[in-house]
Steps between C-alpha positions, in 0.01 A plus 500: 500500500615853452531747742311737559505801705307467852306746646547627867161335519629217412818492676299512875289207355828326467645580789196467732503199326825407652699510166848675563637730224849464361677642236681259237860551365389657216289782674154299513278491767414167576234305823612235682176243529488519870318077493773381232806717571534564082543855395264617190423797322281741610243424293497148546497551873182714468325279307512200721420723822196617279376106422561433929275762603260420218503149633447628849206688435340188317572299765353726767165544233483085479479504926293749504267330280477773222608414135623743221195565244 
C-alpha cells in the first residue's frame, strides 16, 4: 500500500489506539502494531484500527439485539 499522509485526526486514533509512531531511515513515518509488534505505514495502520472499531460496534449491536437495516 502507499502511503499516505495522516491527519492529526488520525494520528490520536492511532495512538489512542496504542500504535507508537516511528520514523524509518529514509524519513517515513511508520506505526508499530502494538498486538503484533510489526511496524506499517500509516495508512495501513489506520485502516485496520478503522475495521477493529467497526467490528466493535457490530459486536456491541449483535448483544444488544439490534441489526444493521
Amino acid at each position: 500500500m502507499s502511503e499516505r499522509h495522516i491527519d492529526p485526526e488520525g494520528q490520536w486514533r492511532l495512538t489512542d489506539a496504542g500504535f507508537v509512531s516511528e520514523e524509518s531511515r529514509t524519513g517515513k513515518r511508520l506505526w508499530r502494531d502494538p498486538e503484533t509488534g510489526r511496524i506499517t505505514p500509516g495508512g495501513s495502520a489506520l485502516e485496520r484500527e478503522k475495521r477493529a472499531e467497526e467490528e466493535e460496534l457490530e459486536r456491541g449491536r449483535r448483544r444488544s439485539g439490534r441489526t444493521r437495516r
